[in-house]
C-alpha positions in Angstrom: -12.6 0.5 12.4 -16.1 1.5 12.2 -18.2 2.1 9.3 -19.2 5.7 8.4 -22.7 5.0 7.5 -24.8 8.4 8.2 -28.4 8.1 6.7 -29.5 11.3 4.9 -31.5 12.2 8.1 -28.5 12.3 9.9 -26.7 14.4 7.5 -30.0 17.2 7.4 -30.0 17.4 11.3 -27.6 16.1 13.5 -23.7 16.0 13.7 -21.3 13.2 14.5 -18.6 15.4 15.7 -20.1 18.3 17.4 -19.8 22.1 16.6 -16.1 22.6 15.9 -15.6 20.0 13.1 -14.1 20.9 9.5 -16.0 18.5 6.8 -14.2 18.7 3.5 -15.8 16.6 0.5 -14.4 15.7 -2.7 -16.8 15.6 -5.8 -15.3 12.0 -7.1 -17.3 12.8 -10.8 -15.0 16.5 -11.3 -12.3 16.2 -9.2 -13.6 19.7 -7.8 -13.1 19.9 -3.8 -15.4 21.5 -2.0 -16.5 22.6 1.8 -19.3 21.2 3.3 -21.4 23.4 5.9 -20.9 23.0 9.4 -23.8 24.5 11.1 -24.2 23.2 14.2 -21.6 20.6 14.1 -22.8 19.4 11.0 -21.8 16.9 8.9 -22.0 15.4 5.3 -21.5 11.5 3.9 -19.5 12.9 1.2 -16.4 13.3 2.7 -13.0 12.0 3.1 -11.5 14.0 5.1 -12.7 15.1 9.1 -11.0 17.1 11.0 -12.8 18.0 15.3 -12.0 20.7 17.4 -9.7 18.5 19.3 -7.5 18.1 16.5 -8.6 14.3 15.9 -8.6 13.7 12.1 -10.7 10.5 10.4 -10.1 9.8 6.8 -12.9 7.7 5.1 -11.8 5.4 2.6 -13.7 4.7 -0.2 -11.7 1.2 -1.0 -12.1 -2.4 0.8 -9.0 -3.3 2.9 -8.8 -6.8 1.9 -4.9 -7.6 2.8 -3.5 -5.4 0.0 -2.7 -2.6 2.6 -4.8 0.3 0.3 -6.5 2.0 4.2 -2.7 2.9 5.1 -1.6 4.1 1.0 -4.9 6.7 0.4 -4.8 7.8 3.9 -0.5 8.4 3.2 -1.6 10.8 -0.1 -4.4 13.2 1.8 -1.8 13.3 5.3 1.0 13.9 2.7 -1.1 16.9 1.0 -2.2 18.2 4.6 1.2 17.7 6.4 -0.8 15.3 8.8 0.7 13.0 11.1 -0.1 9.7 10.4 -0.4 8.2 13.9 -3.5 8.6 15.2 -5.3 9.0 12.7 -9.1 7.3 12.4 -9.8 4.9 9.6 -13.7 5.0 8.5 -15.3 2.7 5.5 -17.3 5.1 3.2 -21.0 4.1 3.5 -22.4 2.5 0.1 -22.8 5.5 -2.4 -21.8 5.2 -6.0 -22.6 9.0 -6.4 -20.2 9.9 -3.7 -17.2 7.0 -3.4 -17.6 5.4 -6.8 -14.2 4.3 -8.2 -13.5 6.6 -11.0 -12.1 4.2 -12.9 -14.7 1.5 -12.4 -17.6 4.0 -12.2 -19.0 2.1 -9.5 -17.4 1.6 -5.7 -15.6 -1.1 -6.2 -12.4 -2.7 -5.2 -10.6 -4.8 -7.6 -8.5 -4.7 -11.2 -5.6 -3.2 -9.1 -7.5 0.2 -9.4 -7.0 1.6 -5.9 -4.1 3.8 -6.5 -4.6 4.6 -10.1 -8.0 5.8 -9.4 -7.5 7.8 -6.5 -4.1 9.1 -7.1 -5.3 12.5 -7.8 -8.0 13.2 -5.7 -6.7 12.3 -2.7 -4.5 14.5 -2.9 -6.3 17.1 -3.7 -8.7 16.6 -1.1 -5.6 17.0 1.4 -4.1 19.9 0.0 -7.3 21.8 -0.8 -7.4 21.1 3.2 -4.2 22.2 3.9 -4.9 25.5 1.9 -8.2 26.2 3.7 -6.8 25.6 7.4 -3.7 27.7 6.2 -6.5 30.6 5.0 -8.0 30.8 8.2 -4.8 30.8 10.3 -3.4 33.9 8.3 -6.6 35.7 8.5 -6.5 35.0 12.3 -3.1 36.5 12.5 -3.7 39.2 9.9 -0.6 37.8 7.8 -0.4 36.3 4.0 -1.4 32.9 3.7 1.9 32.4 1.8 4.2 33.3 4.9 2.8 30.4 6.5 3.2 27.0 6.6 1.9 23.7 7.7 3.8 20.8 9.7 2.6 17.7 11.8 -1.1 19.0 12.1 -0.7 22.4 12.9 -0.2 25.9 10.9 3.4 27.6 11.5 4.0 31.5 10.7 8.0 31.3 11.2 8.0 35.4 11.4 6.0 35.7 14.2 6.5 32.6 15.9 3.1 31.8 15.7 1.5 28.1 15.4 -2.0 26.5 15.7 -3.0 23.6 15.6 -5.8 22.5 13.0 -8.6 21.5 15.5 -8.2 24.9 16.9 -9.6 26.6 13.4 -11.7 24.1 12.2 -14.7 26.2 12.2 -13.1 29.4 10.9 -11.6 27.0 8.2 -15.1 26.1 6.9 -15.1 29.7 6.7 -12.1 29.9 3.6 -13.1 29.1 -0.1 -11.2 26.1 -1.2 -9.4 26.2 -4.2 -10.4 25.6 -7.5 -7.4 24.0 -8.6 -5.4 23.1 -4.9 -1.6 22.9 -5.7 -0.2 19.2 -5.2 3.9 19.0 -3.5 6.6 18.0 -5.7 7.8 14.7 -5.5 11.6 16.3 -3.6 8.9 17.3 -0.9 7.2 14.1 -0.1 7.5 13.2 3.4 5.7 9.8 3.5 4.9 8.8 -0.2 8.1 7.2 -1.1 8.7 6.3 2.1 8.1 2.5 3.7 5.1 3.5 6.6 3.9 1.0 9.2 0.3 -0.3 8.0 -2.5 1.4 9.6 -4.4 -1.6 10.2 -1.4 -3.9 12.0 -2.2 -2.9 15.5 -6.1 -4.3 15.0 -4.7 -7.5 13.4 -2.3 -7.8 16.3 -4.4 -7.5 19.5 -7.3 -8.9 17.6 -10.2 -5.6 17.6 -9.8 -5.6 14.2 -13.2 -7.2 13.2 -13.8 -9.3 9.9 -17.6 -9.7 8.1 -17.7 -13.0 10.0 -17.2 -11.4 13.3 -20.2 -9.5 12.7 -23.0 -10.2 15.9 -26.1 -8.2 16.3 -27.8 -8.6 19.0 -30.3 -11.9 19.1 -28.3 -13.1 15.6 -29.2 -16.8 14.8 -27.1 -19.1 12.6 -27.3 -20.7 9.5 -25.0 -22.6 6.8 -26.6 -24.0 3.3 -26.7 -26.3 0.8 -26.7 -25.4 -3.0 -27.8 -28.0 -6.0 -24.4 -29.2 -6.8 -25.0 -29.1 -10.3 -25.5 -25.5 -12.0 -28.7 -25.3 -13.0 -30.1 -28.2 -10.3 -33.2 -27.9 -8.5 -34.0 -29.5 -5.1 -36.0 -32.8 -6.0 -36.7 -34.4 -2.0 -35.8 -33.5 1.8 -35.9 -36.1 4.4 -35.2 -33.5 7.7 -36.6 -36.4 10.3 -32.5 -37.0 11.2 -31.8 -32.9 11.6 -35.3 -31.6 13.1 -34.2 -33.8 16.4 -30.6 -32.4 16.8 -30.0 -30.2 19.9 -30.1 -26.2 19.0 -31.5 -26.6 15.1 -33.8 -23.9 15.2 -35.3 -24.3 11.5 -35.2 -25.9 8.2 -35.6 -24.0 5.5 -35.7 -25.2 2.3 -36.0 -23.7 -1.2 -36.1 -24.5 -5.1 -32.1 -24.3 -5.8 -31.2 -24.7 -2.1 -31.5 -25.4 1.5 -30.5 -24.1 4.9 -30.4 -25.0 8.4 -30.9 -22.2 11.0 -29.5 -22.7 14.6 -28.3 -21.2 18.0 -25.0 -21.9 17.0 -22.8 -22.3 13.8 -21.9 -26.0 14.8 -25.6 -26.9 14.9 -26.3 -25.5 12.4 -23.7 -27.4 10.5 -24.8 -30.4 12.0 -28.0 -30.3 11.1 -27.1 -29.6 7.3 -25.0 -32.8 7.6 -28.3 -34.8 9.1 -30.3 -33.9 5.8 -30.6 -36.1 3.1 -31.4 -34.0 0.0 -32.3 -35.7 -3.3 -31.1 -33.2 -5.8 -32.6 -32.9 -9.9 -29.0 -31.9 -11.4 -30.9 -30.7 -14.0 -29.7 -30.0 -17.7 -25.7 -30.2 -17.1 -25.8 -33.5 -15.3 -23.0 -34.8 -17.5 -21.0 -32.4 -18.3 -17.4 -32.9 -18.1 -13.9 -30.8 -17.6 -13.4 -32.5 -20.9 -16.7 -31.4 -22.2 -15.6 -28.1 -21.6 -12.3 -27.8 -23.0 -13.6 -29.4 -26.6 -16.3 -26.5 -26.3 -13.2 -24.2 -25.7 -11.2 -25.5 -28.5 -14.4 -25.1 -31.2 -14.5 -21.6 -30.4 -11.1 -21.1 -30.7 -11.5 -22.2 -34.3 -14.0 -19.0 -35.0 -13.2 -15.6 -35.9 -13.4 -12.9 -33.0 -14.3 -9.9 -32.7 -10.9 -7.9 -33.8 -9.4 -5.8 -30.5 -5.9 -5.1 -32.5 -5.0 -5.1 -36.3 -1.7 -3.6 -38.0 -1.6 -5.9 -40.7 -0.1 -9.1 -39.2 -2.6 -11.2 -41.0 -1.2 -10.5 -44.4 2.2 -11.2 -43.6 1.6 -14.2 -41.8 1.6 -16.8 -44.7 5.3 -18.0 -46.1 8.1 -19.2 -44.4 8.9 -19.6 -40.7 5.5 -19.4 -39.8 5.4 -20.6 -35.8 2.1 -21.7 -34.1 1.0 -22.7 -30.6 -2.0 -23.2 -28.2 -1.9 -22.3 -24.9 -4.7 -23.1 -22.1 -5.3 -22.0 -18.5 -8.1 -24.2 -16.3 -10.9 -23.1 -14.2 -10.0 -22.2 -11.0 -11.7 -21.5 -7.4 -10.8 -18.3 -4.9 -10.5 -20.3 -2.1 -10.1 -17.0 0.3 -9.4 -18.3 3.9 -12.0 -15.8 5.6 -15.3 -18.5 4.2 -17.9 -16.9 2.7 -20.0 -15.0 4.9 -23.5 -13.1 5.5 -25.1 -11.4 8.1 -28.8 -10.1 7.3 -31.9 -8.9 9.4 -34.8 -8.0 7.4 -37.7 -6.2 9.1 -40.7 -4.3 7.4 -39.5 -1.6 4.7 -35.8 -2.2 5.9 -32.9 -4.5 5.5 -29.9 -4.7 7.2 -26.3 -6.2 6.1 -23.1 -6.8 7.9 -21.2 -8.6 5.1 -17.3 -8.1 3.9 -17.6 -7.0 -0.3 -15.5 -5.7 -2.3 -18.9 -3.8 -4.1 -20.5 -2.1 -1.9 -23.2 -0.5 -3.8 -23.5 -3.8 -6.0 -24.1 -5.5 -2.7 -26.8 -2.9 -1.4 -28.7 -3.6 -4.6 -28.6 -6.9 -4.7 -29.8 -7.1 -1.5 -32.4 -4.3 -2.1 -33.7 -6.5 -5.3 -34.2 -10.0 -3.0 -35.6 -8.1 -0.3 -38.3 -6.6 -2.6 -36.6 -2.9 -1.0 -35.1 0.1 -2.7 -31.9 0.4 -2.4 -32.5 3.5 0.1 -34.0 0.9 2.5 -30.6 -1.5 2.7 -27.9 -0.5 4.9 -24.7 -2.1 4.1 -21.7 -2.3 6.7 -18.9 -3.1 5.7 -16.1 -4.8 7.0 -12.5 -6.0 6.2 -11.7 -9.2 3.9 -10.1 -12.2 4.7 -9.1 -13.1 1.3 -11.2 -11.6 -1.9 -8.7 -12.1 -5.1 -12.4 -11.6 -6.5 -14.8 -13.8 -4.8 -16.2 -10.9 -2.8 -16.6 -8.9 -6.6 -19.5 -11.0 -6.6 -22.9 -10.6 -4.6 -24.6 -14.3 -4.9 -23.8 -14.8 -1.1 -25.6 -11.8 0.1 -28.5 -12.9 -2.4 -28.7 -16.1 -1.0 -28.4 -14.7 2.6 -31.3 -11.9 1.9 -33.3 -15.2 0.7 -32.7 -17.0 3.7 -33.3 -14.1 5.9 -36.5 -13.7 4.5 -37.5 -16.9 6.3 -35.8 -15.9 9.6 -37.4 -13.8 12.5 -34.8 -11.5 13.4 -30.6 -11.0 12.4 -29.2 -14.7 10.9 -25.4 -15.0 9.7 -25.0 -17.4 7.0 -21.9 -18.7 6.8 -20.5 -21.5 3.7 -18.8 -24.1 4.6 -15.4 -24.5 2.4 -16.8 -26.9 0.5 -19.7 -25.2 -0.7 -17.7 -22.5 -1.9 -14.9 -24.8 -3.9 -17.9 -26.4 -4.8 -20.5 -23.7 -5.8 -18.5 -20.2 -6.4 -18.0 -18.6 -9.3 -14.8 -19.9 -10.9 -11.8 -18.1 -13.0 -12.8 -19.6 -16.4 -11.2 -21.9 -18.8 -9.4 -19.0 -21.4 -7.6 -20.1 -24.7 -4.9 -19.1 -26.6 -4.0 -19.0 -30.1 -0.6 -17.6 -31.4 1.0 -17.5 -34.6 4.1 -15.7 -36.0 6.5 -16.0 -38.9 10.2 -15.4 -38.0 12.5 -13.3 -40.9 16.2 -13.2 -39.6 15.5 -14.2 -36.4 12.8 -11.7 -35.3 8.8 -11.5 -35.8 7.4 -10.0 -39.0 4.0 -11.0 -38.4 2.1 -11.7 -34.9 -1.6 -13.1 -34.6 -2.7 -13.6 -31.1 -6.7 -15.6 -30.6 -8.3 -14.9 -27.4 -11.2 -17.3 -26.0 -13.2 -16.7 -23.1 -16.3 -15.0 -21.6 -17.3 -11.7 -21.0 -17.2 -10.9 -17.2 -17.0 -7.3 -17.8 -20.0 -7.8 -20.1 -22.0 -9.4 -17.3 -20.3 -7.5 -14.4 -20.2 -3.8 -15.6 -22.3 -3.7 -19.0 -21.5 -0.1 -19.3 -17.8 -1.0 -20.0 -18.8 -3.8 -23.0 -19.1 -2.2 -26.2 -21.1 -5.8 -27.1 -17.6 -6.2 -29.5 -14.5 -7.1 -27.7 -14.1 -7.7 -23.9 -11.4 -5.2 -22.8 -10.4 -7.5 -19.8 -10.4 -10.1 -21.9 -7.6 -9.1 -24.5 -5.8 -6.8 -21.5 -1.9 -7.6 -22.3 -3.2 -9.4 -25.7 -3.6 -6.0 -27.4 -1.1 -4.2 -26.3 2.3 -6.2 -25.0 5.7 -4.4 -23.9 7.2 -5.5 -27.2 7.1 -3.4 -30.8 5.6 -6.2 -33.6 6.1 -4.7 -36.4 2.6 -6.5 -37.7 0.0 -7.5 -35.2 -3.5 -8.8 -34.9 -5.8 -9.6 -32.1 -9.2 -10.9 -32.0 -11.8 -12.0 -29.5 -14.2 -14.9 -29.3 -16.5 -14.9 -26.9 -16.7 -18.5 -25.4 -19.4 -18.5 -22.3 -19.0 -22.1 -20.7 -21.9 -24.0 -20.2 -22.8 -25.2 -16.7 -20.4 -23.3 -14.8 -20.9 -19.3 -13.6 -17.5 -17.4 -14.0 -16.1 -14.4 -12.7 -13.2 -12.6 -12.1 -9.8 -14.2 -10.0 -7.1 -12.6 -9.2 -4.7 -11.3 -12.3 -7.9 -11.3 -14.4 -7.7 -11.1 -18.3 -3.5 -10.6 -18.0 -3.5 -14.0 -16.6 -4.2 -15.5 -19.3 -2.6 -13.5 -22.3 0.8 -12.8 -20.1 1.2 -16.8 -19.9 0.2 -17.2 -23.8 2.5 -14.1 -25.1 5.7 -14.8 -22.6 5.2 -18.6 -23.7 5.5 -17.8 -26.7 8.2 -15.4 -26.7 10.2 -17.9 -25.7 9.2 -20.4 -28.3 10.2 -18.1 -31.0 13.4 -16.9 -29.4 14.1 -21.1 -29.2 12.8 -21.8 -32.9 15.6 -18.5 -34.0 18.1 -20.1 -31.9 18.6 -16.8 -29.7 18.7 -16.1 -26.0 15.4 -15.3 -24.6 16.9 -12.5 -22.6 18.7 -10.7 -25.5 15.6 -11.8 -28.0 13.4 -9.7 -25.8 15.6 -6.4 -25.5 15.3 -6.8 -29.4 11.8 -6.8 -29.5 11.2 -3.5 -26.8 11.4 -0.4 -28.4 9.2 2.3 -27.1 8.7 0.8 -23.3 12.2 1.7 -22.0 10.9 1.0 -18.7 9.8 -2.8 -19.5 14.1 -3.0 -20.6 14.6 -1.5 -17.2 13.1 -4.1 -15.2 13.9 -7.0 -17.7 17.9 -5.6 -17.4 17.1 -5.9 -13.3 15.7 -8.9 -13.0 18.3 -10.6 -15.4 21.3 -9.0 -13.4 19.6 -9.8 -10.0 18.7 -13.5 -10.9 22.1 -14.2 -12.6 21.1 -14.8 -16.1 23.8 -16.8 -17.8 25.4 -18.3 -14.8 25.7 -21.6 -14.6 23.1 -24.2 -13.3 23.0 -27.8 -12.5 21.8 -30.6 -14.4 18.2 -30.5 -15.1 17.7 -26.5 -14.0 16.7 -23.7 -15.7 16.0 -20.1 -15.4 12.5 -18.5 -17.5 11.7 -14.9 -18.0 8.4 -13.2 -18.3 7.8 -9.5 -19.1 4.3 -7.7 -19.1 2.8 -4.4 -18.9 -0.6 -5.0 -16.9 -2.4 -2.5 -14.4 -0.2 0.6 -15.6 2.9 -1.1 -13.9 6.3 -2.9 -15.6 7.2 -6.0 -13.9 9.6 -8.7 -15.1 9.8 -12.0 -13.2 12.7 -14.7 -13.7 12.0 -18.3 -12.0 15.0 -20.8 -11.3 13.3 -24.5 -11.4 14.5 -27.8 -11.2 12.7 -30.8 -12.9 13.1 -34.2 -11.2 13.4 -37.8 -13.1 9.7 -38.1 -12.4 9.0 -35.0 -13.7 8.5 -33.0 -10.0 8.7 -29.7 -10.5 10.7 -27.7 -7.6 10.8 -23.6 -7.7 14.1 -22.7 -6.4 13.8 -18.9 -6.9 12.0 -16.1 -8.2 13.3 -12.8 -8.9 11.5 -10.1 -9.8 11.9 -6.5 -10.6 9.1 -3.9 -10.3 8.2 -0.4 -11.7 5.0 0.7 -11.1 5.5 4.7 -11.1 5.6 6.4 -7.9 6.3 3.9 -5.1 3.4 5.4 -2.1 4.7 2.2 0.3 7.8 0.7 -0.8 7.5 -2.0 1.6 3.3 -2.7 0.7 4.6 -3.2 -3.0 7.5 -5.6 -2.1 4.6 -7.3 0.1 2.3 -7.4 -2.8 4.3 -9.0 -5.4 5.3 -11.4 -2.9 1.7 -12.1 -2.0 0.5 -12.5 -5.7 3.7 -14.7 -6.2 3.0 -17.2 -3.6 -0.8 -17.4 -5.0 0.1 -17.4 -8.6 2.8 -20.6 -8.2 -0.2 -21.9 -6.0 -2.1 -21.7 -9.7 0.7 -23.2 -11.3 2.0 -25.8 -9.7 -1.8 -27.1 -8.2 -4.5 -25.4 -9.3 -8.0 -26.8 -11.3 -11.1 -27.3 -10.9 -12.4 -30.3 -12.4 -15.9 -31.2 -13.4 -17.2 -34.9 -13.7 -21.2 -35.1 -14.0 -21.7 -31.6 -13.7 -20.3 -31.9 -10.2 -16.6 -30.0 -9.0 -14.4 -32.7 -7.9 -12.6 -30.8 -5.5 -13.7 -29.9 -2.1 -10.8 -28.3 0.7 -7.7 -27.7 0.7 -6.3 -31.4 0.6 -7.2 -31.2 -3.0 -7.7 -28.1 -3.8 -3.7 -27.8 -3.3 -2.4 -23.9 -2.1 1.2 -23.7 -1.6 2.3 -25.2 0.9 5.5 -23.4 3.2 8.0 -26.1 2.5 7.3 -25.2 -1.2 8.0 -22.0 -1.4 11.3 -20.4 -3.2 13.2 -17.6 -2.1 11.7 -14.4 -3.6 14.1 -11.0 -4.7 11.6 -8.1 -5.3 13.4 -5.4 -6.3 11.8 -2.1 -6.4 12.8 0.5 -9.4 12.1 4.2 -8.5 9.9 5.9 -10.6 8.2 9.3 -10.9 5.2 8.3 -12.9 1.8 8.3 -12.0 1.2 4.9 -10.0 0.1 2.1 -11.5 -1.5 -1.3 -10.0 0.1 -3.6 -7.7 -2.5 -6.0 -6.1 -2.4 -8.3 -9.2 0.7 -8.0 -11.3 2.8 -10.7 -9.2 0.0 -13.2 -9.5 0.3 -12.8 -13.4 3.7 -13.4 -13.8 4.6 -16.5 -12.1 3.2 -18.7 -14.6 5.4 -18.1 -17.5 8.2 -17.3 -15.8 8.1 -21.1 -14.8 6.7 -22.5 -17.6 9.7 -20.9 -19.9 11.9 -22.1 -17.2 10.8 -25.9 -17.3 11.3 -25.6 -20.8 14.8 -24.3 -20.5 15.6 -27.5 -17.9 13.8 -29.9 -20.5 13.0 -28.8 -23.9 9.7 -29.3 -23.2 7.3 -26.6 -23.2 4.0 -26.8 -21.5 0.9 -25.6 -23.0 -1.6 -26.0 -20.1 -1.3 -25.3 -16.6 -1.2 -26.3 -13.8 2.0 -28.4 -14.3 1.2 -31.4 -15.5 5.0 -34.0 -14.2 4.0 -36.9 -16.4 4.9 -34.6 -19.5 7.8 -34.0 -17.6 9.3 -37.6 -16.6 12.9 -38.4 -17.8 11.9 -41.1 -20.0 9.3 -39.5 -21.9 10.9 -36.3 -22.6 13.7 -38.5 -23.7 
């Protein structure tokens, strides 16, 4: 799937699809869709939609395909709006423009925050049916009829009266011709052909046969090879480099070696990686030489005992004090990406121009960064892009192309820079430690009063200042502020906690992750401390989200809540509303004398408005359960002397396949706008087994990952 990089020189005087092409552009800023000017085959950057003379249609997509299937859902809403076929249709990734292919949401291109859909629910589909209604224009005015006798079908323009059909290549130019709407009619949801409907992924036949190419597959011509070293200690600087061992090794090409880092360049990636393994760097670790994991969570803790900025405040806090008053903590590690595609960077710098070949989830982000290291306006860096083997947020952040652009710099001609899997565990930006802090009284068995303490840093604050109001973090108290239950009295507040010595970012679930464990823990405390049944104590607490009782109802039916269980089993529930979408997960655990966790089941039901791909949805929650239970039963990052203990995947534990449960996704239709899908089943797999350990025990974890030697026989005896 090539890119769709034109330069604006390109777009002034020569066309890509020669005279006969229709070029329709949408304005991502008003929603407004407008023609572009064909003259001479023509053709503009700002467009998602082509259409040539031989009836061959390209959609450009404006999102990274990364796994989550979003190339084959956008390209189903414009073919739905133009009555396209979706076979054979070309795929294209929109060049870097902001201006152009920004994410409305985001306000920047970006992939991530399970935006895709939300974001481009509209306007794709205006962009196809502001399409459909200029090819439909020009066919009537051909055959002298009114545009509303005809009608479109499978590519081509139908006038049933007459008999008459055309396919859309065939008035392409005479299209350009028709004034698009101002305000192009969108199809009911009882005419929807493909959205609604499971549709083979566009990008399964590259996968298959192997064409498909990845950011690491990227080879210019004459590319060299390099892998690095970073000081293993945030902050480190390098302090000695012996190189005599390296320099000798067949196909090291060069050393390169830097303040915070080093690199080896070499014809190949192996000698290049042997040649790293040959130095012996001396490193300064610099201020954070000692800190700990434990360092980190006392820090954590101290902040927790500060007041926050408020995000949420209905009067809980004067209702709290009095009787049956509840408290708890609740605590999620730092964590790593660990995507399986490594981290990856191709560069070639030359005089007043850089070139990158790099898989990003930012496009534009990425072109900057570049553009800054370089020393280059942004104008001069041409980004391609590629697909992702694995982002869940790694690739939101641009320190690899940074470090490539540096090493580049040093480098006479293309060099890919590729991390080993160490240096990423190792050196990446990691999902932070976040704190919890809950309080509620109980009167008759429900909550009069809820207080809920968020700690953690501002990624969106160092990410996209635009969106930090220098108060309160809105990732950071998303599903904290607003839950799927009605408290009658609630408060929320913020602290801003930036760990020292560690660089965070975001991970896959983001802020929910955090305050969907917290809240659904401590649901289910208070439906134990009232003595009620965490299913029925929840359909007490929902009032005016009748779809979060849908899903919960689902779920509970579909996992068999209130049948019997063995000895030492247990079934948990958790309920959010995250990403605009409703999903309720129950997991069926069993706890072992030693305290071994095993996840038997998880069943999960899902409403996130308007399914576009049933079957990408299913796929999804599946996906983001496998990687949250990864979180939850294995996964930390641990610091001792500033250095990350972990290294691979021996012990940075993913799921392994003999460890995971049988998964029900059940899929509730809807007719609401869409909402996110990429991250919701990552969120809710921690609570779900947490509250379902403490149904098996009477124990009720406040950290995660599992921790079995809270969980052994004897000592929850």
């Amino acid at each position: 799937m090539a890119e769709a990089a034109l330069t604006r020189r390109q777009l002034l005087g020569t066309g890509a699809l020669g005279i006969g092409g229709l070029l329709l552009g949408v304005n991502l800023r008003s929603a407004e869709v407008q023609a572009a000017p064909l003259a001479g085959g023509l053709f503009a950057p700002d467009a998602f939609i082509r259409i040539a003379s031989d009836s061959r249609a390209t959609i450009i997509i404006p999102q990274t395909e990364m796994g989550q299937g979003i190339y084959t859902s956008l390209t189903m809403l414009i073919a739905e709006e133009l009555d396209l076929p979706l076979a054979g249709v070309t795929i294209e990734a929109a060049p870097a423009n902001d201006a152009l292919y920004g994410n409305p949401i985001l306000k920047v291109q970006s992939t991530g925050g399970s935006t895709s859909m939300r974001a481009y629910w509209p306007l794709m589909r205006k962009a196809g049916s502001s399409a459909r209604s200029m090819l439909r224009s020009a066919a009537a005015r051909r055959w002298k009829v009114d545009p509303e006798s005809c009608r479109t079908e499978a590519g081509e323009v139908i006038h049933d009266a007459s008999g008459k059909r055309v396919a859309y290549g065939a008035i392409a130019v005479a299209a350009m011709r028709e004034r698009p709407p101002i305000d192009p009619p969108l199809k009911k949801p009882s005419e929807f052909r493909l959205i609604g409907r499971s549709q083979h992924r566009l990008d399964t036949p590259g996968k298959t046969d192997g064409s498909v190419q990845y950011g690491i597959d990227a080879m210019p011509d004459g590319v060299r090879f390099a892998t690095l070293a970073c000081s293993p200690v945030l902050g480190g600087k390098v302090a000695h480099v012996d190189d005599s061992q390296a320099k000798g090794l067949a196909g090291v090409r060069q050393i390169i070696v830097m303040d915070d880092m080093v690199a080896v360049v070499g014809e190949t990636s192996w000698a290049a990686m042997r040649g790293l393994a040959a130095l012996d760097v001396t490193w300064d670790d610099g201020p954070n030489a000692s800190l700990s994991t434990e360092d980190l969570r006392e820090d954590l803790v101290r902040a927790g005992r500060q007041d926050g900025h408020v995000a949420h405040d209905t009067g809980a806090r004067a209702k709290l004090p009095g009787d049956g008053l509840i408290e708890a903590h609740y605590e999620l590690p730092l964590l790593a990406h660990a995507p399986m595609e490594p981290m990856n960077c191709t560069v070639h710098l030359t005089p007043g121009r850089c070139e990158v070949w790099v898989g990003t989830q930012v496009m534009t982000m990425a072109q900057r960064a570049a553009a800054e290291e370089a020393g280059l306006t942004p104008e001069q860096v041409v980004v391609h892009n590629y697909l992702i083997g694995g982002g869940f947020g790694r690739r939101l952040e641009v320190d690899g192309v940074r470090k490539a652009v540096r090493i580049a710099r040093h480098v006479d001609g293309p060099v890919k820079v590729t991390w080993s899997r160490e240096e990423d565990i190792g050196k990446a930006p990691y999902r932070s430690l976040y704190g919890g802090w809950l309080k509620a009284r109980l009167q008759n068995g429900m909550p009069v009063a809820w207080s809920h303490r968020v700690a953690g840093p501002a990624v969106i604050g160092r990410w996209l200042p635009p969106a930090f109001d220098g108060k309160v973090d809105i990732d950071a108290v998303d599903a904290a502020s607003e839950t799927p239950y009605d408290l009658p009295a609630m408060f929320v507040d913020w602290v801003r906690h930036e760990p020292r010595g560690i660089y965070t970012g975001f991970w896959r679930g983001v802020g929910p992750n955090m305050n969907v464990f917290a809240v659904e823990s401590f649901v289910d405390r208070l439906a134990h401390e009232a003595g009620q049944d965490p299913l029925q104590f929840r359909r007490a607490l929902i009032g005016k989200h009748a779809r979060a009782r849908t899903v919960l109802d689902l779920a509970a039916t579909k996992a068999g809540w209130g049948t019997p269980l063995p000895a030492e089993s247990g079934r948990g529930i958790s309920l959010q509303w995250a990403f605009g979408t409703y999903l309720c997960t129950i997991a069926e655990v069993s706890v072992a004398d030693d305290g071994a966790v095993t996840v038997r089941r998880l069943t999960s039901a899902v409403d996130c408005g308007t399914p576009v791909n049933p079957d990408g949805i299913i796929s999804q929650i599946q996906g983001g359960h496998v990687f949250g239970l990864s979180a939850a039963l294995h996964g930390q990052i641990t610091l001792v002397n500033g250095r990350t203990q972990q290294s691979n995947f021996h012990d940075y534990r993913v799921l392994r396949i003999d460890e995971v449960p049988l998964i029900d996704v059940h899929l509730v239709r809807s007719s609401e706008e869409p909402g996110g899908i990429g991250e919701p089943g990552t969120v809710s797999v921690q609570g779900a087994v947490n509250n379902a350990i403490y149904a098996a025990t009477g124990v009720q974890l406040s950290r995660m990952p599992v921790d079995r030697s809270l969980l052994r026989k004897e000592v929850r005896a």
